[in-house]
C-alpha positions as CSV (number, residue, x, y, z in Angstrom):
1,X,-20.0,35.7,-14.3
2,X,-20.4,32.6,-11.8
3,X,-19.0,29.5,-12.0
4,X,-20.6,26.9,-10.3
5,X,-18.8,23.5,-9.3
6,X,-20.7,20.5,-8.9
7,X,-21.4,19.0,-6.1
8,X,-18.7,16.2,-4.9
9,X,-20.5,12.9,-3.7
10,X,-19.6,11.9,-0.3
11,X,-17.8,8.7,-0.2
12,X,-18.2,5.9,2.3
13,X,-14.9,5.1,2.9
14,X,-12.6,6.3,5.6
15,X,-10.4,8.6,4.9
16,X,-7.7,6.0,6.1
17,X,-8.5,3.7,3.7
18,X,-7.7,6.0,0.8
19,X,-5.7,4.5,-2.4
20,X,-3.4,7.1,-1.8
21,X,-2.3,6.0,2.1
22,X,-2.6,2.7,1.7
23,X,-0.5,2.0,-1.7
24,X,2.7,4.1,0.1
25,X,1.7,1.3,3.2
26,X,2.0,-1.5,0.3
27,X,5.4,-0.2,-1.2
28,X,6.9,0.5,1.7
29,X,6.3,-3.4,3.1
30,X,7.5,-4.4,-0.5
31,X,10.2,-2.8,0.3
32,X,11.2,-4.0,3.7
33,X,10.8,-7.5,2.3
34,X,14.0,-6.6,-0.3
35,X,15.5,-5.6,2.6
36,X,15.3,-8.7,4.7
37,X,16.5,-10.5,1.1
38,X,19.7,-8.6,1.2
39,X,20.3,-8.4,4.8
40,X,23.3,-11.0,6.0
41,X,23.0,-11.2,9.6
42,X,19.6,-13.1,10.5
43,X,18.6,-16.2,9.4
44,X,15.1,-15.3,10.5
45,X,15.2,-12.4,8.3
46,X,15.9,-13.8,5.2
47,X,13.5,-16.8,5.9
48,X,10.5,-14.3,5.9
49,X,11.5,-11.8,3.3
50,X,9.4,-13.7,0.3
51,X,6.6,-13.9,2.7
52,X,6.7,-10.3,3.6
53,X,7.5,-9.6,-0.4
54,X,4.4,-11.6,-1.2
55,X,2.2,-9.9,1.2
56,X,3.0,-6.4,0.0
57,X,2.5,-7.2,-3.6
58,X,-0.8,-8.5,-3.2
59,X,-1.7,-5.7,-1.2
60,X,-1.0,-3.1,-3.1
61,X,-3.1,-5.3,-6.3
62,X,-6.1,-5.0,-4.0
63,X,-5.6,-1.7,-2.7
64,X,-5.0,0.1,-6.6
65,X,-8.9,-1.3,-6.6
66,X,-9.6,1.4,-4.1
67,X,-11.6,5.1,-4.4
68,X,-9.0,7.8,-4.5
């Protein structure tokens, strides 16, 4: 008895810009923006943490749109 598996479509996109990659890129920026909130030693840091926060957030909203 012989199974046969369909054929996978070939998809455009890199293989960088995978969901997969690229949401672990989004949390991880999320991340390092809580960081800089929490940090007490640079003014600098803190100033940019919402930005960097922000960034990540609405990365990871378009990025959960990409192909696996």
């Amino acid at each position: 008895m012989t199974t046969i598996q369909p054929a996978r479509r070939k998809s455009r996109w890199p293989t960088w810009a995978r969901r997969g990659l690229m949401e672990n890129i989004a949390t991880a920026i999320i991340a390092i923006g809580f960081l800089m909130l929490f940090q007490s030693f640079a003014l600098a840091l803190y100033s940019y943490s919402f930005v960097t926060m922000l960034a990540g957030t609405a990365m990871f909203i378009i990025v959960s749109k990409f192909p696996e």
